[in-house]
NUFI-583841 format. One record per residue (C-alpha): residue in one letter; y, z, x. Coordinates in steps of 0.1 Angstrom, whole numbers, padded with zeros to 4 digits, always signed. Each point is the difference from the previous one (the first is absolute). Example, Ala and Ser with C-alpha at 12.3 -4.5 7.8 and 13.67 -1.06 7.14 Angstrom:
A-0045+0078+0123/S+0034-0007+0014/
! end
This chain:
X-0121-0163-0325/X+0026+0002-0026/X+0023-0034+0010/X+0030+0019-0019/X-0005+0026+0027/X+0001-0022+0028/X+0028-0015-0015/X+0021+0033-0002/X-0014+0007+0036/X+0013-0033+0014/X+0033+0001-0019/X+0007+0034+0017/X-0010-0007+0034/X+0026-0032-0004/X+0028+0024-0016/X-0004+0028+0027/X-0004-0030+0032/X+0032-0014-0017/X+0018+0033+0000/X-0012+0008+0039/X+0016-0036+0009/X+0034+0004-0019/X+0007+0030+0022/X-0016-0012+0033/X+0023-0033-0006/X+0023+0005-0020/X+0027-0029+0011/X-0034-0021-0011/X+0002-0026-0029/X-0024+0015-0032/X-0012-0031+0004/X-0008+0001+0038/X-0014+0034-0007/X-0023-0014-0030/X-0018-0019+0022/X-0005+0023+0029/X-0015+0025-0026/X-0025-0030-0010/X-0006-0006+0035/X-0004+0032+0007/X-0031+0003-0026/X-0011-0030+0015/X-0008+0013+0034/X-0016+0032-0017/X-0021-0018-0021/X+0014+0018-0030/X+0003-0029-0026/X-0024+0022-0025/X-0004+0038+0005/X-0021+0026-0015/X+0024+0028-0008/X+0033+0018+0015/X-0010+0026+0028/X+0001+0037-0005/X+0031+0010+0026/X-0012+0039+0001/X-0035-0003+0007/X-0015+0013+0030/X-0021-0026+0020/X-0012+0031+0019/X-0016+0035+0008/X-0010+0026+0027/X-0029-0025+0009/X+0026-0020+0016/X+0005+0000+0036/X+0013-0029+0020/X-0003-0011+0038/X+0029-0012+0020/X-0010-0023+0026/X+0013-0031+0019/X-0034-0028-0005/X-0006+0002+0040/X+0005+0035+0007/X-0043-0002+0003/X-0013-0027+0013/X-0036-0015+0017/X-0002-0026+0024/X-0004-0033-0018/X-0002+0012-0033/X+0028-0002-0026/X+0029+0029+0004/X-0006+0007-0041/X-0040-0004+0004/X+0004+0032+0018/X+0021+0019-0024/X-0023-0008-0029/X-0027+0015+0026/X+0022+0031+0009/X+0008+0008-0038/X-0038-0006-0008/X-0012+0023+0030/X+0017+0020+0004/X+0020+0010-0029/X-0023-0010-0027/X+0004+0019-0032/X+0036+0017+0013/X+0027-0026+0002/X+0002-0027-0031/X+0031-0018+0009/X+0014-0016+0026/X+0036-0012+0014/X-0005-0025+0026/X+0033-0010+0016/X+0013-0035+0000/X-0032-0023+0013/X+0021-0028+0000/X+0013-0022+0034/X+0033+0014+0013/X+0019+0000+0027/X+0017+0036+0008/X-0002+0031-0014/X-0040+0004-0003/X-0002-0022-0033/X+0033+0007-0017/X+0014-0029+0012/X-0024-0024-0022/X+0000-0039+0012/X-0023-0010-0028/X-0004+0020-0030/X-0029-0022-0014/X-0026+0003+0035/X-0018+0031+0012/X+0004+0008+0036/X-0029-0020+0013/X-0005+0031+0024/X-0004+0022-0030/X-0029-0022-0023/X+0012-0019-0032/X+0006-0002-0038/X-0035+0005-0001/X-0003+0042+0015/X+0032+0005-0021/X-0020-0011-0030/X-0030+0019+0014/X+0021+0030+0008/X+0009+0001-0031/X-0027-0005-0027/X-0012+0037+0015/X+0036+0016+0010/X+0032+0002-0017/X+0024-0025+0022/X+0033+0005+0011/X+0020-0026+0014/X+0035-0002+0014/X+0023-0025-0018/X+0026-0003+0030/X+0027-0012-0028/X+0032+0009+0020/X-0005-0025+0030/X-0024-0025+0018/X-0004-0007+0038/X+0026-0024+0020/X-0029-0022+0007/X-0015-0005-0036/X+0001-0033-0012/X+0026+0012-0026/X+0024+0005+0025/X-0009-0030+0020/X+0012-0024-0031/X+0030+0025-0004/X+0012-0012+0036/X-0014-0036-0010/X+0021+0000-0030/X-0028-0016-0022/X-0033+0011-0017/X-0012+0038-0013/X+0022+0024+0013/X+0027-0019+0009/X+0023+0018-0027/X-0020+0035+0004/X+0021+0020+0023/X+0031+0022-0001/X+0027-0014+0019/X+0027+0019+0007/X+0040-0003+0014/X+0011+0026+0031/X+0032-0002-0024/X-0022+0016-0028/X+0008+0038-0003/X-0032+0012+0010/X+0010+0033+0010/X-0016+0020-0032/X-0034-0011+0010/X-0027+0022+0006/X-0030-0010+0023/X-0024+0015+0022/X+0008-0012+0033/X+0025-0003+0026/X-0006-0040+0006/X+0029-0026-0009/X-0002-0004-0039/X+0006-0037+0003/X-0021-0025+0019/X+0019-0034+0008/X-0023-0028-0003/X+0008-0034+0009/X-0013-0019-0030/X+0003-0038-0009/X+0029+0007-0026/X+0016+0017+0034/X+0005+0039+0011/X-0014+0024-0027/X-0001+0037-0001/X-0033+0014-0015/X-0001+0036-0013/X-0028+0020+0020/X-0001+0034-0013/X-0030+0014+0024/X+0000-0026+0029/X+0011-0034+0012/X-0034-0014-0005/X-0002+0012-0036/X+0028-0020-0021/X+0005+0009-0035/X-0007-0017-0028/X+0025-0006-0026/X-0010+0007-0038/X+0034-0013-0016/X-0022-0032+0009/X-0022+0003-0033/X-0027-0027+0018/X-0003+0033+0023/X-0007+0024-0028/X-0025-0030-0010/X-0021-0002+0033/X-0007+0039+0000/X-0013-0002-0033/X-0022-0029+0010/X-0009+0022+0025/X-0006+0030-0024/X-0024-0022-0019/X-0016-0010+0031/X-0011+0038+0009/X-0013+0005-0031/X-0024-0026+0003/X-0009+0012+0032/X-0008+0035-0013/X+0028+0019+0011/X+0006+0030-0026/X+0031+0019+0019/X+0034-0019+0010/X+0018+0016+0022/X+0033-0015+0003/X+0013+0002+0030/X+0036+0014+0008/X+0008-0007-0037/X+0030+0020+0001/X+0024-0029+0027/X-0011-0028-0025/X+0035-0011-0016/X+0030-0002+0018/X+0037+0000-0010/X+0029-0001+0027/X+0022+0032-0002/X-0031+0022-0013/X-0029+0021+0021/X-0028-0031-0012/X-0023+0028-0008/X-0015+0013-0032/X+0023-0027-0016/X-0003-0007-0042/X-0013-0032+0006/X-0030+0012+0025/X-0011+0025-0026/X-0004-0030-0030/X-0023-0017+0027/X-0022+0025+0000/X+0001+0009-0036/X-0007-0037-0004/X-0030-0002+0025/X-0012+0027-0013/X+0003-0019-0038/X-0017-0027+0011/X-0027+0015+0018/X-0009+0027-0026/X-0006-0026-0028/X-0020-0018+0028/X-0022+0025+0008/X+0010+0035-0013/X-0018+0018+0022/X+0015-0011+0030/X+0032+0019+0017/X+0028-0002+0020/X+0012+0023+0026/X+0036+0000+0016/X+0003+0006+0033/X+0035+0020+0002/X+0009+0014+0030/X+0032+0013-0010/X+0010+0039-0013/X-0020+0019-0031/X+0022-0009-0025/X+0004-0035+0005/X-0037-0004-0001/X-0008+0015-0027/X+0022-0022-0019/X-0026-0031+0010/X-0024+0019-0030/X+0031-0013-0026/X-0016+0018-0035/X-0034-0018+0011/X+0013-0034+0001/X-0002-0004+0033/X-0022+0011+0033/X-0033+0019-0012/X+0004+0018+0030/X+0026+0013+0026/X-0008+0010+0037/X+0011+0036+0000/X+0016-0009+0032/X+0017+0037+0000/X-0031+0020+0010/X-0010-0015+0034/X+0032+0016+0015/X+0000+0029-0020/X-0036+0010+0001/X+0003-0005+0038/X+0029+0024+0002/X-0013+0028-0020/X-0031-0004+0022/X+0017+0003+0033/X+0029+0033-0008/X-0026+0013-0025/X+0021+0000-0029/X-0005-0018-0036/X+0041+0005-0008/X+0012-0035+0001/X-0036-0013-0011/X-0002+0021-0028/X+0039-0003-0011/X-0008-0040+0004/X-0034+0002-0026/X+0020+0021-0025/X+0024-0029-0006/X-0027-0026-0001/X-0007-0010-0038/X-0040-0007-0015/X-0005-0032+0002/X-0003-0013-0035/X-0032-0014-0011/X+0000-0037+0010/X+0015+0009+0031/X-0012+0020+0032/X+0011+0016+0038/X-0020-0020+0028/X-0005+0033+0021/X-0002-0011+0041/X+0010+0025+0032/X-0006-0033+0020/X+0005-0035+0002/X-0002-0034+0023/X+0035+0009+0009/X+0014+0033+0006/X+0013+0031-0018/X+0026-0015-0019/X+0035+0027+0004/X+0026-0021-0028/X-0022+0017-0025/X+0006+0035+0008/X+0044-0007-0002/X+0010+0027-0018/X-0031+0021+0006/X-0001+0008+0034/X+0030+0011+0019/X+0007-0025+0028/X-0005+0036+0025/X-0037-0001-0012/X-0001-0038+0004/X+0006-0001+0035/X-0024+0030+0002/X-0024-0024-0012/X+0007-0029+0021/X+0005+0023+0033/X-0034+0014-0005/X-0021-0035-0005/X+0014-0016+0026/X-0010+0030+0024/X-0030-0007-0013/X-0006-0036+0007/X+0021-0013-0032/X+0030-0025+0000/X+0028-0004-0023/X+0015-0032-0023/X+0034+0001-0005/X+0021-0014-0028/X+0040-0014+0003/X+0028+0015-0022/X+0031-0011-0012/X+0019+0016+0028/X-0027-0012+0027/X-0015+0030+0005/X-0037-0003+0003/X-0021+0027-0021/X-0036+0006+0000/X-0021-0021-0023/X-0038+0013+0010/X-0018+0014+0021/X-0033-0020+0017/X-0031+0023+0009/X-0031+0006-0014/X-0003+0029-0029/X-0028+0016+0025/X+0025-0004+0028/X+0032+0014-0018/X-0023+0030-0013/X-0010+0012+0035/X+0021+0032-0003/X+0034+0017-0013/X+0035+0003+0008/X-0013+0021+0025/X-0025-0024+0020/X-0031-0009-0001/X-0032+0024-0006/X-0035+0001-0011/X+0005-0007-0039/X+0009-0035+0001/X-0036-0015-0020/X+0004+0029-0025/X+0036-0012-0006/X-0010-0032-0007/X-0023+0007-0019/X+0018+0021-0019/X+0026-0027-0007/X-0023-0018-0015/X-0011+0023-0022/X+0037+0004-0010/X+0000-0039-0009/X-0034-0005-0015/X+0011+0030-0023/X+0035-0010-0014/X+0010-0019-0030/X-0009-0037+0009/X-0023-0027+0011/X-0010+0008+0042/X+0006-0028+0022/X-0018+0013+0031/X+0009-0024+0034/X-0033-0014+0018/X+0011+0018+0033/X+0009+0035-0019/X-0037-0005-0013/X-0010+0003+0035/X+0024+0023+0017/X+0012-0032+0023/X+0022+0012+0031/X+0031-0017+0012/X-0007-0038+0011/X+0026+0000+0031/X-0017-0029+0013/X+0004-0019-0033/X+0037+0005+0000/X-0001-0012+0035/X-0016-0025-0011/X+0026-0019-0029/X+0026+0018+0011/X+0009+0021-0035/X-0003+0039-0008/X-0021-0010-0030/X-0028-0011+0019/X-0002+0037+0007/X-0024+0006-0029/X-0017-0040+0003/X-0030+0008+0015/X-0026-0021+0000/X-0040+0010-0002/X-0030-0019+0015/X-0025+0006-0027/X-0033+0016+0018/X+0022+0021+0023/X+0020+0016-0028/X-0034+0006-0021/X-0015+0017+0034/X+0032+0018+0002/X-0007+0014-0037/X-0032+0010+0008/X+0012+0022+0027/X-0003+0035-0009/X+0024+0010+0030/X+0028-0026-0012/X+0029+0008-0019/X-0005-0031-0017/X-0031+0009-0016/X+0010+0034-0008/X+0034-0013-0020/X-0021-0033-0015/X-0025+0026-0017/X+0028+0025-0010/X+0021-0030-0019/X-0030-0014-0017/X-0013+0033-0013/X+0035+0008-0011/X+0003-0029-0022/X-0035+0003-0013/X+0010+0032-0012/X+0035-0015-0012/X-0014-0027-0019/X-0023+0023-0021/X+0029+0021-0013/X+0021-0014-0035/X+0029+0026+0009/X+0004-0027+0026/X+0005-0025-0019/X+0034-0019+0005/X+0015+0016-0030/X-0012+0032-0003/X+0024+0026-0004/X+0016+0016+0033/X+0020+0029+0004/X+0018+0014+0034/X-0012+0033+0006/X+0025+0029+0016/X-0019+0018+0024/X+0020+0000+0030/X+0012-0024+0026/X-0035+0004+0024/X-0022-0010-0029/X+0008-0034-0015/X-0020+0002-0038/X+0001-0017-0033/X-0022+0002-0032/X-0018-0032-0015/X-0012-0003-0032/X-0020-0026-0015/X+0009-0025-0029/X-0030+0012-0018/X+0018+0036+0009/X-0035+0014+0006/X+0002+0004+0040/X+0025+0013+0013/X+0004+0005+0043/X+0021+0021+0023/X+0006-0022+0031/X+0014+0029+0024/X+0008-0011+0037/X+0008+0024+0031/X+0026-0023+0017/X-0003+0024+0029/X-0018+0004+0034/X+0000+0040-0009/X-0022+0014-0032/X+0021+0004-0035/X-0015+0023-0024/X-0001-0005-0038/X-0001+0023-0031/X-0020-0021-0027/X+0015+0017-0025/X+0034-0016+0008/X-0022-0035-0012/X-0002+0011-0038/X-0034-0008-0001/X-0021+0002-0033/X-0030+0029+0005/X-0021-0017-0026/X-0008-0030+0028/X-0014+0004+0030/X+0022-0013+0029/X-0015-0017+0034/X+0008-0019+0029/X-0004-0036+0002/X-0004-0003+0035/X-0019+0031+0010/X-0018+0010-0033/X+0011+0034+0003/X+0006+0018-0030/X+0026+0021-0016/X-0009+0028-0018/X+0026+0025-0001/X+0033-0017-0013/X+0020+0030+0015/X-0014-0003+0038/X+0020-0008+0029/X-0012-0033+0014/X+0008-0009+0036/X+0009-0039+0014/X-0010-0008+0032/X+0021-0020+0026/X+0003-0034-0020/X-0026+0008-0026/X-0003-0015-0038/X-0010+0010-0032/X-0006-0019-0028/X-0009+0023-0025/X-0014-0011-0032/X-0015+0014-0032/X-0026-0027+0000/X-0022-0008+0025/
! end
């Protein structure tokens, strides 16, 4: 290696860590900041580096397909919770899924792992370092960083009450006196928690609940311990940081604490640090918060790799139930391409519910409550969320995607596994990198008992599987299980095998009425190009192809069924939730 090059390389990782630091503290001495940047590299091991990372490179394509799963949501009795994952993905879903999310596997104490009491230990329920390693020397890893806030009982928090040792300084504290009234949050709990502490009655900032206190980053020794942390996934093998509720991170008195300047350099700073560390690797921001504010977490690919497209869930669901793509379609012709180095994480499903911020401007709040009237005649709850004016709003809706799919607006009927199916095919299709949930992989019903249970809506769609029954239950040719399992796994075979899927292949919104939700990929290489067309209905839609523009000199065919089109100018006819993807290359 050229040393003038490393040279060059280290001098601009120091310039650009420098410039990060000035704006995240900027009431900092230079020479306070001087040695945090050293520090900083430090931690990172970054003392000599090879070369600057490309910013607009893609770490990705169609290939990629990632599992969403807590580490216990399969487990064997007395074998280790992540043993039986690695046996799941091997198993069962050899040669389909190549990466995999597993939510937080550390000990907590609430909120089913995203209140962390030790960032450093795997949940000895789950396994240890060890399957995380194993998991991923064959799998592309995904890890939450839960960045925003650590559990009450974490021995952080302990020394903050102490007043003496790590973590005694981490925590926002807060005055009842401070105008708080701006902020935004997700709940309807208390915002501060008073703590009796040895320095005497403190107020801690708890944006989600009382038992998850909030760090404070104008602490740079904070910023310091996630880094250390950062560098301590890595060497475990994890690929994909997902940052957890990213967007609450800073706080200022008299301002909403969200999507704040200062949150926005930590990222572009993480994601500094962890490029020249390993360039492959990624972050992911978790933003539950409306389109446009979430798209601003790509920055001009200096910062997240990849946003959650937290907008479809709702909005696929919606179009799915009246039958009509309008406020779906209207939503996807606003959405920019991603640029290259930067990508959509496509889910319809998640760990916690259908997420309803996102769709603030979308939806009209008549078609909201729609939404939330429907699902919870269905079995669904709802989460609420406090405004200024103490009115409580809905904030998402808990049910499982099979559940919530089980008719329309006008009750329940027979099409419910061809709508869910069909949703899928919607997701796996779209601009993006699919993030498909363990229980949607499965077709998992509402887990009442579970919510019984912990006593919280979210549970809802929590189930846990005993290993040998759930196998038995996908070898049952009369179970929906097995019927849905096959289904998803044949889908993304087919997915994978496509480049007009990849992440960044061209996609255009097609116009072809409001019952038939369709839009045109094209791949990079521009050689395939596919017709996703959708009948968002439970009644038939017919089609002229001719209205497609297709090119006579190819000959066009059905992913999914094989059949092929010969004559451009027929009139093809969708059946009740039915999918094309047609391609010019098979």
């Amino acid at each position: 290696m050229d040393r003038s090059v490393s040279n060059s390389a280290s001098e601009q990782l120091s310039f650009q860590i420098s410039n990060h630091l000035q704006v995240i503290y900027s009431e900092k001495s230079v020479e306070m900041l001087a040695d945090l940047a050293s520090e900083l590299v430090e931690i990172m091991r970054l003392q000599q580096v090879d070369g600057v990372p490309v910013s607009h490179k893609n770490y990705w394509d169609e290939s990629d397909v990632i599992m969403i799963t807590y580490g216990d949501s399969l487990y064997e009795p007395g074998k280790r919770a992540l043993t039986t994952l690695h046996r799941f993905l091997h198993e069962q879903c050899d040669g389909v899924i190549n990466g995999v999310h597993v939510l937080p596997f550390f000990p907590y104490s609430s909120d089913d792992g995203f209140a962390v009491s030790d960032y450093y230990k795997v949940r000895e329920s789950v396994g240890e370092w060890e399957d995380i390693k194993k998991l991923a020397a064959e799998f592309r890893l995904m890890s939450d960083v839960v960045i925003n806030h650590c559990s009450g009982e974490s021995g952080w928090f302990q020394n903050f009450i102490k007043g003496e040792g790590p973590g005694s300084d981490y925590f926002y504290v807060a005055s009842p006196d401070d105008d708080l009234s701006q902020v935004v949050r997700p709940r309807t709990t208390p915002l501060l928690r008073e703590v009796e502490t040895e320095k005497g009655l403190q107020h801690v900032w708890c944006t989600f609940s009382h038992d998850q206190v909030d760090f404070d980053f104008r602490n740079p020794k904070v910023l310091k311990e996630f880094v250390k942390l950062v560098r301590f996934y890595l060497d475990n093998g994890v690929n994909i940081f997902r940052l957890d509720a990213i967007a609450f991170l800073w706080k200022e008195s008299g301002t909403t604490c969200l999507n704040l300047e200062q949150t926005h350099e930590v990222v572009r700073l993480l994601r500094l640090l962890i490029g020249f560390a390993c360039p492959t690797a990624m972050i992911i921001t978790e933003t539950n918060i409306p389109s446009r504010e979430n798209l601003s977490y790509f920055g001009n690919a200096n910062e997240a790799h990849c946003v959650y497209n937290f907008s479809l869930p709702p909005l696929l669901l919606h179009a799915l139930l009246t039958g009509q793509s309008f406020y779906l379609k209207q939503w996807m012709m606003s959405m920019p391409p991603a640029q290259d180095g930067t990508a959509y994480f496509n889910f319809i499903a998640s760990h916690d519910g259908i997420g309803l911020r996102p769709v603030e401007g979308i939806l009209p709040d008549t078609e909201v409550e729609m939404l939330t009237d429907r699902m919870q005649e269905w079995g669904g709850h709802v989460s609420w969320r406090a405004l200024e004016d103490g009115v409580n709003k809905p904030y998402e809706i808990n049910i499982t995607l099979f559940e919530a799919l089980q008719g329309t607006i006008e009750g329940e009927d027979e099409f419910g596994v061809e709508r869910f199916l069909c949703a899928h095919r919607i997701m796996l299709a779209l601009e993006g990198i699919p993030g498909i949930y363990f229980q949607s992989l499965l077709g998992s019903l509402n887990d009442h008992e579970r919510v019984k249970m912990t006593g919280h809506f979210r549970s809802i769609n929590r189930h846990h599987w005993e290993y040998d029954s759930l196998v038995q239950l996908l070898g049952d040719e009369t179970s929906h299980y097995a019927y849905i399992f096959d289904a998803m796994k044949r889908l993304i075979s087919i997915r994978t095998k496509q480049t007009a899927f990849h992440p960044n292949a061209t996609q255009f919104t097609l116009h072809l009425g409001d019952q038939i939700f369709g839009f045109w990929r094209q791949g990079i290489n521009r050689r395939q190009s596919i017709f996703c067309l959708n009948n968002l209905s439970d009644k038939p839609a017919a089609l002229l192809l001719s209205d497609l523009n297709l090119i006579n000199t190819h000959q066009w065919s059905d992913l999914l069924s094989d059949d092929v089109f010969d004559d451009l100018h027929a009139t093809i006819e969708l059946a009740s939730y039915q999918s094309i993807w047609l391609s010019n290359e098979k």
